[in-house]
Jmol script that loads the backbone (N, CA, C; Angstrom):
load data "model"
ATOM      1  N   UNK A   1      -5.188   0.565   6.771  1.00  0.00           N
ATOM      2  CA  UNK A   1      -4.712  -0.588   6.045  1.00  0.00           C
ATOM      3  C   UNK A   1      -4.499  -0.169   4.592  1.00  0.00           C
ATOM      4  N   UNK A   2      -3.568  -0.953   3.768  1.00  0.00           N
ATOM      5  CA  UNK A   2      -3.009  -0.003   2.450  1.00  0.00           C
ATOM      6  C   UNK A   2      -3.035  -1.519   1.386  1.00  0.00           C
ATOM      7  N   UNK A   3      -3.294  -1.653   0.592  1.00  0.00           N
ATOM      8  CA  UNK A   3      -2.836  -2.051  -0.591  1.00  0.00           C
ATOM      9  C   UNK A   3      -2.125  -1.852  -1.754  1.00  0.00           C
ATOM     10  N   UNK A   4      -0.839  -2.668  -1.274  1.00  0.00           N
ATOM     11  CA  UNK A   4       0.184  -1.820  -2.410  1.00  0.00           C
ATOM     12  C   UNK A   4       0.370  -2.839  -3.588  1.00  0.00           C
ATOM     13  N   UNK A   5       0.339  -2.552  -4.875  1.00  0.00           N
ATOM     14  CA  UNK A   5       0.225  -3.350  -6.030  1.00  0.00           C
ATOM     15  C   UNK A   5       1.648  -2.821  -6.777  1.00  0.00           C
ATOM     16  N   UNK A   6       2.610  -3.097  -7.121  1.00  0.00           N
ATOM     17  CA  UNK A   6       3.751  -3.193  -7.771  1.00  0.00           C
ATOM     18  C   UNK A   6       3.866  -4.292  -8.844  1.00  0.00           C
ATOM     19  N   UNK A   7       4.782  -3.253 -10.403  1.00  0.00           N
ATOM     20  CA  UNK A   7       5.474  -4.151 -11.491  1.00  0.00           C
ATOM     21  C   UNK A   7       6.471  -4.650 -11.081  1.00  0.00           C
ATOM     22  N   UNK A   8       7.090  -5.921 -11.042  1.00  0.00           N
ATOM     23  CA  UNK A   8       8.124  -6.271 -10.559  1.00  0.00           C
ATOM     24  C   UNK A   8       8.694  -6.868 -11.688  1.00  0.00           C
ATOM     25  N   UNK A   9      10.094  -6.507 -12.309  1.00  0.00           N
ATOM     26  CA  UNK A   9      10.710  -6.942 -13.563  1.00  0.00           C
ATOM     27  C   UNK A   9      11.282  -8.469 -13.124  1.00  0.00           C
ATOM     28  N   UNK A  10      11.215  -8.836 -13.845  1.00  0.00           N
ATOM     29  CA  UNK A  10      11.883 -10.553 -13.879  1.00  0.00           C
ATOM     30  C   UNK A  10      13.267 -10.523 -13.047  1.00  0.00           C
ATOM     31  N   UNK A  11      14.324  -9.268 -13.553  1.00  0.00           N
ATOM     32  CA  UNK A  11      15.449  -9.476 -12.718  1.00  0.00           C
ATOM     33  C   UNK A  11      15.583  -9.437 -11.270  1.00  0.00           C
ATOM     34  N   UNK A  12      14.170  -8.605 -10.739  1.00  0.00           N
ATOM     35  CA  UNK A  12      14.287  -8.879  -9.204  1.00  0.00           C
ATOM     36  C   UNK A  12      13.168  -9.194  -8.900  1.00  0.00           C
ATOM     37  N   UNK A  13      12.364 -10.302  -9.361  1.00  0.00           N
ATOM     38  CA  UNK A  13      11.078 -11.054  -9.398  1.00  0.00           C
ATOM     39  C   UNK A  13      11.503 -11.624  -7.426  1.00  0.00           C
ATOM     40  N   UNK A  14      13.255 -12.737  -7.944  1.00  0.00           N
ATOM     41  CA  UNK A  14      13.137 -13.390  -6.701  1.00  0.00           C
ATOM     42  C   UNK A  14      13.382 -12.603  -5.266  1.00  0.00           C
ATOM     43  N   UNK A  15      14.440 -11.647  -5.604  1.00  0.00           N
ATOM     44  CA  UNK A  15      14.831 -10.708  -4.138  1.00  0.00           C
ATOM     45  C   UNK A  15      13.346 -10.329  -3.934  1.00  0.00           C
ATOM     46  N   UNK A  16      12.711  -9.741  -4.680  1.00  0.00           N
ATOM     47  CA  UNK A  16      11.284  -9.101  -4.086  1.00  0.00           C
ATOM     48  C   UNK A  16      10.739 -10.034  -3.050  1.00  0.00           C
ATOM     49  N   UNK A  17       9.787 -11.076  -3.962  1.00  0.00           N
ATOM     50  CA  UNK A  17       9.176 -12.018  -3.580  1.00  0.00           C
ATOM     51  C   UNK A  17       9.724 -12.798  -2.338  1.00  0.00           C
ATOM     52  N   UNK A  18      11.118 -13.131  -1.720  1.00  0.00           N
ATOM     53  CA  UNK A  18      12.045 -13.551  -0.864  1.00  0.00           C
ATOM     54  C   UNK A  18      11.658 -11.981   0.438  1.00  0.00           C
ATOM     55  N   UNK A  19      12.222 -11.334  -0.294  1.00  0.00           N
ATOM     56  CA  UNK A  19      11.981  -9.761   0.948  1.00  0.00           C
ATOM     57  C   UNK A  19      10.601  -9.668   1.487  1.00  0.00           C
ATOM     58  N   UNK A  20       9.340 -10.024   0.958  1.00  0.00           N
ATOM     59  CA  UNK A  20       8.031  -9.996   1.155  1.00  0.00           C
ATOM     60  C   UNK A  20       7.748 -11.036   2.130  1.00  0.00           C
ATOM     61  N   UNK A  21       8.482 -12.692   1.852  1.00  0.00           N
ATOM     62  CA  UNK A  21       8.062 -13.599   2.245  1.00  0.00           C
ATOM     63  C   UNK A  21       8.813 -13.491   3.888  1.00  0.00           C
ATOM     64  N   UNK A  22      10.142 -12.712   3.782  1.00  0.00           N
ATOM     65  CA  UNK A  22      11.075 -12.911   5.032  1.00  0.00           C
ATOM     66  C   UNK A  22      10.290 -11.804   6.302  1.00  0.00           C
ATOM     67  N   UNK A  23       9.022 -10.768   6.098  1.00  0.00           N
ATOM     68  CA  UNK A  23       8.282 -10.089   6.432  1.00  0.00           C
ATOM     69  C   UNK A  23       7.634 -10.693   6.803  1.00  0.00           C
ATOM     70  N   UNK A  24       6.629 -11.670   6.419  1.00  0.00           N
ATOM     71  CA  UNK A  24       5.449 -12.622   6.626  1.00  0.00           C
ATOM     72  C   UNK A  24       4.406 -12.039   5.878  1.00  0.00           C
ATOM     73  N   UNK A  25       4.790 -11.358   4.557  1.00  0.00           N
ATOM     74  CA  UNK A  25       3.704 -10.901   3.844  1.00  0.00           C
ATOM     75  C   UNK A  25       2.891 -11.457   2.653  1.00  0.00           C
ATOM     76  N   UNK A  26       1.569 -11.847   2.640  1.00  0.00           N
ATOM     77  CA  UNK A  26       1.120 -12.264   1.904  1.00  0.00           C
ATOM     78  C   UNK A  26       0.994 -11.777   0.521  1.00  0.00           C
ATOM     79  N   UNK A  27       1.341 -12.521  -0.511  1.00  0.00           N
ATOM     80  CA  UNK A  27       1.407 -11.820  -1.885  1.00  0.00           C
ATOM     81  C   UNK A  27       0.543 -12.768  -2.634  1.00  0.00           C
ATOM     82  N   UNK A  28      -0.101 -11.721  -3.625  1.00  0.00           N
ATOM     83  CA  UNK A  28      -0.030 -12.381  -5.272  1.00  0.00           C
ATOM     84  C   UNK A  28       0.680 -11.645  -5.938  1.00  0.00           C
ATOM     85  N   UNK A  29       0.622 -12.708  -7.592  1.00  0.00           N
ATOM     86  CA  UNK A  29       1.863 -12.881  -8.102  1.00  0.00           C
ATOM     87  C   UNK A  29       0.695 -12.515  -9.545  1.00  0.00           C
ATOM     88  N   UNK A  30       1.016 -12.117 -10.614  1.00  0.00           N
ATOM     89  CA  UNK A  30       0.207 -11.424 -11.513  1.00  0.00           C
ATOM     90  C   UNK A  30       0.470 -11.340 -12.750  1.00  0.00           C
ATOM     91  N   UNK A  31       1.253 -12.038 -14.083  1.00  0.00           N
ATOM     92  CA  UNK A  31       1.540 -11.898 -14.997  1.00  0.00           C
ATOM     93  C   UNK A  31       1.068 -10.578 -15.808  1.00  0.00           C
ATOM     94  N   UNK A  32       1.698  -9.705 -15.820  1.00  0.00           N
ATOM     95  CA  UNK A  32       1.703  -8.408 -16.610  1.00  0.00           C
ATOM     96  C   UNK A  32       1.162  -8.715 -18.170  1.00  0.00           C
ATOM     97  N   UNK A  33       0.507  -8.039 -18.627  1.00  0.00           N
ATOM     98  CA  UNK A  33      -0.316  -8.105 -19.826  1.00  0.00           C
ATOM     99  C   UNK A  33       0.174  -7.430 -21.004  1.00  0.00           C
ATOM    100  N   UNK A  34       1.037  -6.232 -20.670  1.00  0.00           N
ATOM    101  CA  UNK A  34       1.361  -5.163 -21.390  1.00  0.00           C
ATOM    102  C   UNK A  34       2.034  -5.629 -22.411  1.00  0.00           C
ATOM    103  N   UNK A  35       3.201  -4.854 -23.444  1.00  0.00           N
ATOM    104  CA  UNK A  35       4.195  -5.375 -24.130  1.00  0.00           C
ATOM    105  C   UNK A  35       5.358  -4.923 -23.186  1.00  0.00           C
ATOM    106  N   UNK A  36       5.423  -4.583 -22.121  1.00  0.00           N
ATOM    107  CA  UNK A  36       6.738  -4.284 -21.102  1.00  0.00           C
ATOM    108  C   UNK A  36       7.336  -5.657 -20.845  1.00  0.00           C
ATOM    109  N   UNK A  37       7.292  -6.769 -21.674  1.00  0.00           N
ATOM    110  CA  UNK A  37       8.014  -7.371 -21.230  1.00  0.00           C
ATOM    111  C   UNK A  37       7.713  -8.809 -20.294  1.00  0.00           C
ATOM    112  N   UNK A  38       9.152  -9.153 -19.520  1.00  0.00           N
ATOM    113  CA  UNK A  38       8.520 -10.057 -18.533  1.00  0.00           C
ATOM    114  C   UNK A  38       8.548  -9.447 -17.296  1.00  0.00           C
ATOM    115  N   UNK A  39       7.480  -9.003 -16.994  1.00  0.00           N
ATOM    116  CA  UNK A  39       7.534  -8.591 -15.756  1.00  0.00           C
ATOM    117  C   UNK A  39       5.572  -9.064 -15.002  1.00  0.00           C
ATOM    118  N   UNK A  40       5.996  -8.774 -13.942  1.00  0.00           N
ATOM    119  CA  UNK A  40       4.249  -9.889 -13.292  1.00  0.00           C
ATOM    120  C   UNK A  40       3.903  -8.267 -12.175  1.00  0.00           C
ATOM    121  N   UNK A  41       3.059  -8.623 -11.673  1.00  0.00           N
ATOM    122  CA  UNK A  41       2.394  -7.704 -10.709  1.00  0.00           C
ATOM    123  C   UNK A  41       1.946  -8.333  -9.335  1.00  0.00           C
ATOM    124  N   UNK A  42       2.663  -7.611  -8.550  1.00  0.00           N
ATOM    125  CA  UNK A  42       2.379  -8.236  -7.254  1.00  0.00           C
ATOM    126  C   UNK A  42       1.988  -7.343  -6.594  1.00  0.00           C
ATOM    127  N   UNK A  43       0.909  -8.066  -5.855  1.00  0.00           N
ATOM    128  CA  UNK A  43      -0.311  -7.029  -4.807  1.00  0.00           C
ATOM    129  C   UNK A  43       0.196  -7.873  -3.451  1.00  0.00           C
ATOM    130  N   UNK A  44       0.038  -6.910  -2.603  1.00  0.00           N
ATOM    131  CA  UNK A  44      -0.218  -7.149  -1.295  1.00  0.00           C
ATOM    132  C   UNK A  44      -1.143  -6.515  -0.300  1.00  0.00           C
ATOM    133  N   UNK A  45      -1.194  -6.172   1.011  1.00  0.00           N
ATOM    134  CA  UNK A  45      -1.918  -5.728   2.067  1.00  0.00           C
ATOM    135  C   UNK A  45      -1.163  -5.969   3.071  1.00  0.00           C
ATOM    136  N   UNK A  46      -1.333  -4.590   3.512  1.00  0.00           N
ATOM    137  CA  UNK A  46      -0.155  -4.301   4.437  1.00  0.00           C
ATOM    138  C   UNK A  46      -0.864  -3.503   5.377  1.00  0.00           C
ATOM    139  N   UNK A  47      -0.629  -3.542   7.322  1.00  0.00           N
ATOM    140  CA  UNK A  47      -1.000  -2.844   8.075  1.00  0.00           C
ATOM    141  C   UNK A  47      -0.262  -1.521   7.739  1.00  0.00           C
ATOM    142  N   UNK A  48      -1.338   0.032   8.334  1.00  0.00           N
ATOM    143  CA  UNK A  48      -0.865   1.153   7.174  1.00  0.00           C
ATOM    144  C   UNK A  48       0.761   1.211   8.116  1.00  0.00           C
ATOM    145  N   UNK A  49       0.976   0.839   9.501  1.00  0.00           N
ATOM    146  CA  UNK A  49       2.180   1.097   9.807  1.00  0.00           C
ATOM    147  C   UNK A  49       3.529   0.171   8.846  1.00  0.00           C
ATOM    148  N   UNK A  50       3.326  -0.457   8.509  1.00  0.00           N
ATOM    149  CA  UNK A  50       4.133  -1.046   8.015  1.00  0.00           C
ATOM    150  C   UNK A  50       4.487  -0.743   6.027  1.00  0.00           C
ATOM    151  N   UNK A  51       3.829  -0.484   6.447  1.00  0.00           N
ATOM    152  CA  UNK A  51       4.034   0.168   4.168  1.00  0.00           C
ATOM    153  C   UNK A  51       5.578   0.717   4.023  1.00  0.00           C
ATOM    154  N   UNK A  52       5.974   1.830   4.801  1.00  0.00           N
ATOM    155  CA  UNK A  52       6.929   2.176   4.925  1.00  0.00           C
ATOM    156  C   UNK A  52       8.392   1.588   5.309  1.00  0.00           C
ATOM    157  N   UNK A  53       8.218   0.584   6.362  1.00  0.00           N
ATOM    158  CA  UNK A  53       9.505  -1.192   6.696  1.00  0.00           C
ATOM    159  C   UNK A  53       9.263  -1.667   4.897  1.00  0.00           C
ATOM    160  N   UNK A  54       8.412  -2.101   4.656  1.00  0.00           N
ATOM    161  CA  UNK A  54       8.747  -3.008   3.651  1.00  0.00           C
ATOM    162  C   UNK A  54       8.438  -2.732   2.378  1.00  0.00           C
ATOM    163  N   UNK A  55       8.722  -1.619   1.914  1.00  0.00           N
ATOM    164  CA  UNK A  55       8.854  -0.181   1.066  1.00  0.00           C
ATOM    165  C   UNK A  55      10.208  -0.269   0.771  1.00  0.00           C
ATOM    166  N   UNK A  56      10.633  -0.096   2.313  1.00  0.00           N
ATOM    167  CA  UNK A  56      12.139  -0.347   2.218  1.00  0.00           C
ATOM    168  C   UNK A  56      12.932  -1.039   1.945  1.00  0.00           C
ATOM    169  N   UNK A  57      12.360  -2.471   1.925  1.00  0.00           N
ATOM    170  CA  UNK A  57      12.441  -3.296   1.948  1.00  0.00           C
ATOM    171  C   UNK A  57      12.905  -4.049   0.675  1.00  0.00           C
ATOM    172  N   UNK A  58      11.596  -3.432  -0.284  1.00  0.00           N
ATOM    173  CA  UNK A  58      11.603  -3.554  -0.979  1.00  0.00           C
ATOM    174  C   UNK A  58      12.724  -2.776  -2.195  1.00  0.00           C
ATOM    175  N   UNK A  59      12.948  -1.371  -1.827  1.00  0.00           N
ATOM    176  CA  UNK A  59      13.538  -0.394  -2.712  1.00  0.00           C
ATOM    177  C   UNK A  59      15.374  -1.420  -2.370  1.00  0.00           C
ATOM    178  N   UNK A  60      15.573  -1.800  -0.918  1.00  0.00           N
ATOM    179  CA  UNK A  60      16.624  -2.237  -1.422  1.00  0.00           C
ATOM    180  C   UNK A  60      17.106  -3.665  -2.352  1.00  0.00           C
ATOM    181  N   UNK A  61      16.149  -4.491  -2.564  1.00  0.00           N
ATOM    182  CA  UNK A  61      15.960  -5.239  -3.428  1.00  0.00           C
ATOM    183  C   UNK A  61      16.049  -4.620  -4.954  1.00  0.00           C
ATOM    184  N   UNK A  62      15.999  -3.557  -5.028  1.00  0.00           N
ATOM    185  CA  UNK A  62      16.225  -3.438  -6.703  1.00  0.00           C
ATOM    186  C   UNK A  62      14.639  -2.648  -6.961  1.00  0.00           C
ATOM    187  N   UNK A  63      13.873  -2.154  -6.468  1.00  0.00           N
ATOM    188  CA  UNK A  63      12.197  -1.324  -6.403  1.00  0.00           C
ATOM    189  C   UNK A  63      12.512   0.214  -7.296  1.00  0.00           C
ATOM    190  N   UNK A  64      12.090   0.127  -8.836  1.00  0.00           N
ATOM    191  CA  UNK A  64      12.414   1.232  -9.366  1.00  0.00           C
ATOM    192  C   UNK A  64      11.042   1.934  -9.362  1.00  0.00           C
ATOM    193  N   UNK A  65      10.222   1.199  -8.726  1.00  0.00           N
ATOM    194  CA  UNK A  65       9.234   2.431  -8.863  1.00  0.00           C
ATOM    195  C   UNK A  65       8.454   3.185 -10.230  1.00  0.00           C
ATOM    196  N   UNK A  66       8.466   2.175 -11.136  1.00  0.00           N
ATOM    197  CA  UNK A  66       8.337   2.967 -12.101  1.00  0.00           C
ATOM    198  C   UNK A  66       6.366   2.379 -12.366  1.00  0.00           C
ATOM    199  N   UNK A  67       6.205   1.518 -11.409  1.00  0.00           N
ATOM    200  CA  UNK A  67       4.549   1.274 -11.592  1.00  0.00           C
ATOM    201  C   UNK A  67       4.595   0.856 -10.161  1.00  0.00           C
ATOM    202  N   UNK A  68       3.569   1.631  -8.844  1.00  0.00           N
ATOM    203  CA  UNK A  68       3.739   1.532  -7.586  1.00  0.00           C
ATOM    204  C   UNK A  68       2.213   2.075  -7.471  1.00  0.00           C
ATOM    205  N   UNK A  69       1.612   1.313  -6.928  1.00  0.00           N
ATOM    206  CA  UNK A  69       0.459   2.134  -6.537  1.00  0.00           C
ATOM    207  C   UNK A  69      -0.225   1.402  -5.307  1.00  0.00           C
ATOM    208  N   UNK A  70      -0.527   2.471  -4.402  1.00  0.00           N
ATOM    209  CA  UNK A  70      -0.282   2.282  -2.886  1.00  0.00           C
ATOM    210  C   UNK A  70      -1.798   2.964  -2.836  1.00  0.00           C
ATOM    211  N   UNK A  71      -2.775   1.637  -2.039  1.00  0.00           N
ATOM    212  CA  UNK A  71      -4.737   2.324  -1.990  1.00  0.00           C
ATOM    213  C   UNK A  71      -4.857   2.372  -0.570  1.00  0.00           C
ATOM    214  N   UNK A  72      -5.898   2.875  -0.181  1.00  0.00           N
ATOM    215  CA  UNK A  72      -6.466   2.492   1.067  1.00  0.00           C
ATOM    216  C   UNK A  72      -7.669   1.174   1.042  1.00  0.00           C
ATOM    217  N   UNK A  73      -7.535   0.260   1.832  1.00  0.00           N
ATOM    218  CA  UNK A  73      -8.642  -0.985   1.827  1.00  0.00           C
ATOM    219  C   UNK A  73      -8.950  -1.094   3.505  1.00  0.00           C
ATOM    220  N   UNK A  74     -10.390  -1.802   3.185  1.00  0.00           N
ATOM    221  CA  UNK A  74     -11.348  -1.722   4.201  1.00  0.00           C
ATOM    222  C   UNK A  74     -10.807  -2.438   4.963  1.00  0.00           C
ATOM    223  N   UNK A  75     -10.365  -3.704   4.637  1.00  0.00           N
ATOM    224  CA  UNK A  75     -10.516  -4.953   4.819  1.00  0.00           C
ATOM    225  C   UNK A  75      -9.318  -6.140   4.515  1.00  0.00           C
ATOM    226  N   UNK A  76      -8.580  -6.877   4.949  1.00  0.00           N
ATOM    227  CA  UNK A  76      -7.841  -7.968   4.138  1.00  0.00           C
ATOM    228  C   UNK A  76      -7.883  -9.305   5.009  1.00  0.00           C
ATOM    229  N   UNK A  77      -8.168 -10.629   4.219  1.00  0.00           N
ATOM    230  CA  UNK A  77      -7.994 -11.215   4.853  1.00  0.00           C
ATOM    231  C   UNK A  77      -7.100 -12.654   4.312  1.00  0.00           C
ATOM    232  N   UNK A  78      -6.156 -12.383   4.890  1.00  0.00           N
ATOM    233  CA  UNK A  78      -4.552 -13.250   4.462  1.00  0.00           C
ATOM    234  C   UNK A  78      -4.326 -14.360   5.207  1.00  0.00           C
ATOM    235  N   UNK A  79      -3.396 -15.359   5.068  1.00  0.00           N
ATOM    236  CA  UNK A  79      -2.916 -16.436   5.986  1.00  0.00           C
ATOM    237  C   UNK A  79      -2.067 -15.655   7.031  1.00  0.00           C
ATOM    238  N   UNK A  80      -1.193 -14.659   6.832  1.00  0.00           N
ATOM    239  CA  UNK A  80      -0.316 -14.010   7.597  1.00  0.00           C
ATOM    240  C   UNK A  80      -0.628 -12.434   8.002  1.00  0.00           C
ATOM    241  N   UNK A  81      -1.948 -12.133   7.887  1.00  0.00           N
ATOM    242  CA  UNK A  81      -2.227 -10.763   8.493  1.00  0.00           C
ATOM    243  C   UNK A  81      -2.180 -10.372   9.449  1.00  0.00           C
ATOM    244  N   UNK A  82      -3.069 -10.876  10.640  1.00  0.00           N
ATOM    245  CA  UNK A  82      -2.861 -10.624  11.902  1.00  0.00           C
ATOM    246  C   UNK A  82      -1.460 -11.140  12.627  1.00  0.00           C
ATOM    247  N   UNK A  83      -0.697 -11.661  11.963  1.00  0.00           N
ATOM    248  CA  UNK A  83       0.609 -11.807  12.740  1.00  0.00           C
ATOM    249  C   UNK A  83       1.235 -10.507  12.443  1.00  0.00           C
ATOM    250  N   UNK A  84       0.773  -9.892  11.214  1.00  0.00           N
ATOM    251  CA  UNK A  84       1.734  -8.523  10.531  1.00  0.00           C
ATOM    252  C   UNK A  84       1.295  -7.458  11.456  1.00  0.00           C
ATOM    253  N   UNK A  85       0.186  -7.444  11.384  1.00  0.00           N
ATOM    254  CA  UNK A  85      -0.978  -6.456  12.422  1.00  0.00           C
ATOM    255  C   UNK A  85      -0.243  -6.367  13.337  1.00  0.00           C
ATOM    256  N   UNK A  86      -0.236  -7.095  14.082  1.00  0.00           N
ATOM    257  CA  UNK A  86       0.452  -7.629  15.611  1.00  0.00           C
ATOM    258  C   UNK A  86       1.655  -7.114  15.974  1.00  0.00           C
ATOM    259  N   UNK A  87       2.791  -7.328  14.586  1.00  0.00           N
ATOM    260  CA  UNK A  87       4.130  -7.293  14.448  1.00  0.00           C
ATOM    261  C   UNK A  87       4.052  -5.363  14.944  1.00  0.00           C
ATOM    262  N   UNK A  88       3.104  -4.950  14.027  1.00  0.00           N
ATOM    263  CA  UNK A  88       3.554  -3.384  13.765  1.00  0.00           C
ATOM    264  C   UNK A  88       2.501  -2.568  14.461  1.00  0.00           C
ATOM    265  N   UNK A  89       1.537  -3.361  15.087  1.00  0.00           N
ATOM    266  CA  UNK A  89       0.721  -2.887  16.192  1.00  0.00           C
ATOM    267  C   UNK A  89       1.398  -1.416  17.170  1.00  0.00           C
ATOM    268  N   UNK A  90       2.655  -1.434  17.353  1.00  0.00           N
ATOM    269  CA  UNK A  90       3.351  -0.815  18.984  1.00  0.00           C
ATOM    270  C   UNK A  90       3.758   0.552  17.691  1.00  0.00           C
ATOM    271  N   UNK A  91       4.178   0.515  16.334  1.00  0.00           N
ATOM    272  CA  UNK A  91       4.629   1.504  15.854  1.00  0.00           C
ATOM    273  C   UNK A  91       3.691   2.674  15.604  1.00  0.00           C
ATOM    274  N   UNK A  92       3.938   3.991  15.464  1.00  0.00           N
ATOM    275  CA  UNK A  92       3.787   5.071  15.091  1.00  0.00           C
ATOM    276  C   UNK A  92       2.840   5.181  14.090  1.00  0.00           C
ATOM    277  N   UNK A  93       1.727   5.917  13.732  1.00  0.00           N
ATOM    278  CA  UNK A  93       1.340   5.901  12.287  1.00  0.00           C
ATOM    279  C   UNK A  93       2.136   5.933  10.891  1.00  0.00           C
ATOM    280  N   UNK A  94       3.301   5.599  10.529  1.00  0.00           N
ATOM    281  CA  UNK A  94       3.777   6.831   9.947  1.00  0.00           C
ATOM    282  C   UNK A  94       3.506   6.194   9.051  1.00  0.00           C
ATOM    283  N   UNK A  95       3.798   6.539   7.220  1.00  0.00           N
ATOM    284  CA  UNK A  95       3.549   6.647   6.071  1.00  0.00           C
ATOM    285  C   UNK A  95       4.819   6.542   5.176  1.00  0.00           C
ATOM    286  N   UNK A  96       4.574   5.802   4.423  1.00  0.00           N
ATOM    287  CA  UNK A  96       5.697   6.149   3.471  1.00  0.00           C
ATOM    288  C   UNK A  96       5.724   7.430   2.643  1.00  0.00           C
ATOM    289  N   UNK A  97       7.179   7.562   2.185  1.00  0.00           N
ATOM    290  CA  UNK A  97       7.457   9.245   1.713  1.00  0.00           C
ATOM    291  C   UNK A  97       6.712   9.367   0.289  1.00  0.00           C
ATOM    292  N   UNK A  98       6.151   8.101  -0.088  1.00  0.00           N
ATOM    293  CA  UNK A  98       5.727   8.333  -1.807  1.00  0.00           C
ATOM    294  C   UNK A  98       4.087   8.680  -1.157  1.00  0.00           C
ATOM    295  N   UNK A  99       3.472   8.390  -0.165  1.00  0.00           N
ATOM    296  CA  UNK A  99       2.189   8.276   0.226  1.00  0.00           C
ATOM    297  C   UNK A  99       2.522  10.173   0.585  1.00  0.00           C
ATOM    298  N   UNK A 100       3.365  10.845   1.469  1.00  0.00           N
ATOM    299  CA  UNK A 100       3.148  11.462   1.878  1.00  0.00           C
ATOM    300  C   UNK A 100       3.594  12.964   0.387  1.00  0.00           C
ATOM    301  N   UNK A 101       4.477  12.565  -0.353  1.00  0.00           N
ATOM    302  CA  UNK A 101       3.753  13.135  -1.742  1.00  0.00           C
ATOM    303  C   UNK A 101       2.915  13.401  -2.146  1.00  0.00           C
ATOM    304  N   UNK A 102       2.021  12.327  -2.590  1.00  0.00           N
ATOM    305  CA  UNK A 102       0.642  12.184  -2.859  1.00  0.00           C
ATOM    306  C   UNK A 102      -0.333  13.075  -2.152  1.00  0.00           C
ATOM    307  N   UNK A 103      -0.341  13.196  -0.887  1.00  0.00           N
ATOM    308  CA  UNK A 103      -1.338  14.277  -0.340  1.00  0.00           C
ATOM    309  C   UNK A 103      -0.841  15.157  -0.194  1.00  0.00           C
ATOM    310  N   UNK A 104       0.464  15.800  -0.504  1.00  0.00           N
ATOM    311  CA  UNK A 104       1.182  16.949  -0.774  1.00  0.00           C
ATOM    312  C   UNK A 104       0.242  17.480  -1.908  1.00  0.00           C
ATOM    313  N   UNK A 105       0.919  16.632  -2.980  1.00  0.00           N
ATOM    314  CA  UNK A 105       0.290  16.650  -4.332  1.00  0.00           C
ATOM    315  C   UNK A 105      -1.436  17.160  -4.291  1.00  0.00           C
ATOM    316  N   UNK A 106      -2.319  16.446  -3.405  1.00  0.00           N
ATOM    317  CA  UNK A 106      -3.489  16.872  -3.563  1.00  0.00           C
ATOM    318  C   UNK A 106      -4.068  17.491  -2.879  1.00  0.00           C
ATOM    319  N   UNK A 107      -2.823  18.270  -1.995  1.00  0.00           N
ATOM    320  CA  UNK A 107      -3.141  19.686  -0.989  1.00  0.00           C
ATOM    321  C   UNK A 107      -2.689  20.943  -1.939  1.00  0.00           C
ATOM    322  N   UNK A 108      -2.239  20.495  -3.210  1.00  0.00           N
ATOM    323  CA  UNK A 108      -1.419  22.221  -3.881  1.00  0.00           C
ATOM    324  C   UNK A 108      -2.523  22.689  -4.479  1.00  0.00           C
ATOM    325  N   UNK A 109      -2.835  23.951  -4.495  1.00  0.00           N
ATOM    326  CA  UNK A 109      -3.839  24.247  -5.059  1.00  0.00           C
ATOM    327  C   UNK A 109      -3.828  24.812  -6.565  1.00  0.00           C
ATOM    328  N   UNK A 110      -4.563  24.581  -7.498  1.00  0.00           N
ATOM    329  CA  UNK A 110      -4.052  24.638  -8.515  1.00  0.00           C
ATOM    330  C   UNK A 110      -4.716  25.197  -9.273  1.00  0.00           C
ATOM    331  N   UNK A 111      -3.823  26.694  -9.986  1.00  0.00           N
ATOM    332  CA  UNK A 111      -4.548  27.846 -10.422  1.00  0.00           C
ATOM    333  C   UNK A 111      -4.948  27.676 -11.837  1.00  0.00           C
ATOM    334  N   UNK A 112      -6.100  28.103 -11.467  1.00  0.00           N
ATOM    335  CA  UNK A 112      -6.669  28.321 -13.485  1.00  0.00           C
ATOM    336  C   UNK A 112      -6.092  28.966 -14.312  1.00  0.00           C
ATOM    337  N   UNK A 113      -6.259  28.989 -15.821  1.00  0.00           N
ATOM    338  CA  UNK A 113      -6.179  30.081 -16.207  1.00  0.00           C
ATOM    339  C   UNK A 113      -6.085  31.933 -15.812  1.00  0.00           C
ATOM    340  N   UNK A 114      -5.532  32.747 -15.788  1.00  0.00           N
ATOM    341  CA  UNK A 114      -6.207  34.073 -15.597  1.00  0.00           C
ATOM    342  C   UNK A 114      -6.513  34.696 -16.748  1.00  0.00           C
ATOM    343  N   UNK A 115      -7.468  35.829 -16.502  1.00  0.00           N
ATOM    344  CA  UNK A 115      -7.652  36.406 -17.173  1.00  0.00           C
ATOM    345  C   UNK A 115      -7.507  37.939 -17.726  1.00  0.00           C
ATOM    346  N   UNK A 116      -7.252  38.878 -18.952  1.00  0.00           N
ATOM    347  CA  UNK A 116      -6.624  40.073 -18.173  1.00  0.00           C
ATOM    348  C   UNK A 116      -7.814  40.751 -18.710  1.00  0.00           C
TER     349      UNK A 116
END
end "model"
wireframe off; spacefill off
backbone 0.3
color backbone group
C-alpha cells in the first residue's frame, strides 16, 4: 500500500482532483504554506497496484512532478478503499517508473573519496 502526497498548482487543482475522484480515490486537499504560491497538497492512499493507473492519470492532467512523494503505509482507512483494493486486486505488482528510480537510486553504490 503507498501513500502518494503531491503539490498541485491551482491551474490543474480541478483536472487533478476530477481524475482522482473518476478513480474512486480518496483525497485530502492541503493548502500549501510555502511562498510557491497558490498551490494546496493533496495526499492520497492507493493499493501499491494501482499507483502506477493513476500516476497516469494524473501526469495526463497536467502532473509536473516537481513535489511528488510516493511512501509505503501500513494501513489506510478511506470511504472508497476497499472498492480500489478490489478494483486492482487481479493486477500484477507493478510500480510506478518514479518508484522504480528510487530503488535504482538506492541500489548504486556510492564511492568515497580515494585516496593516493
Amino acid at each position: 500500500m503507498r501513500l502518494v502526497r503531491v503539490l498541485v498548482d491551482e491551474e490543474h487543482r480541478e483536472e487533478w482532483l476530477e481524475a482522482l475522484s473518476d478513480r474512486g480515490v480518496d483525497y485530502v486537499v492541503t493548502k500549501e504554506g510555502s511562498d510557491d504560491g497558490d498551490a494546496v497538497l493533496v495526499e492520497f492512499p492507493l493499493p501499491t497496484q494501482a499507483v502506477e493507473v493513476v500516476m497516469d492519470d494524473l501526469r495526463d492532467a497536467g502532473l509536473n512532478e516537481d513535489y511528488t512523494v510516493i511512501t509505503s503505509v501500513e494501513t489506510a482507512t478511506t470511504k472508497n478503499f476497499s472498492e480500489l483494493r478490489e478494483e486492482f486486486a487481479d493486477e500484477d505488482d507493478s510500480i510506478d517508473h518514479a518508484e522504480i528510480r528510487a530503488r535504482a537510486d538506492g541500489m548504486t553504490r556510492i564511492r568515497g573519496p580515494t585516496t593516493d
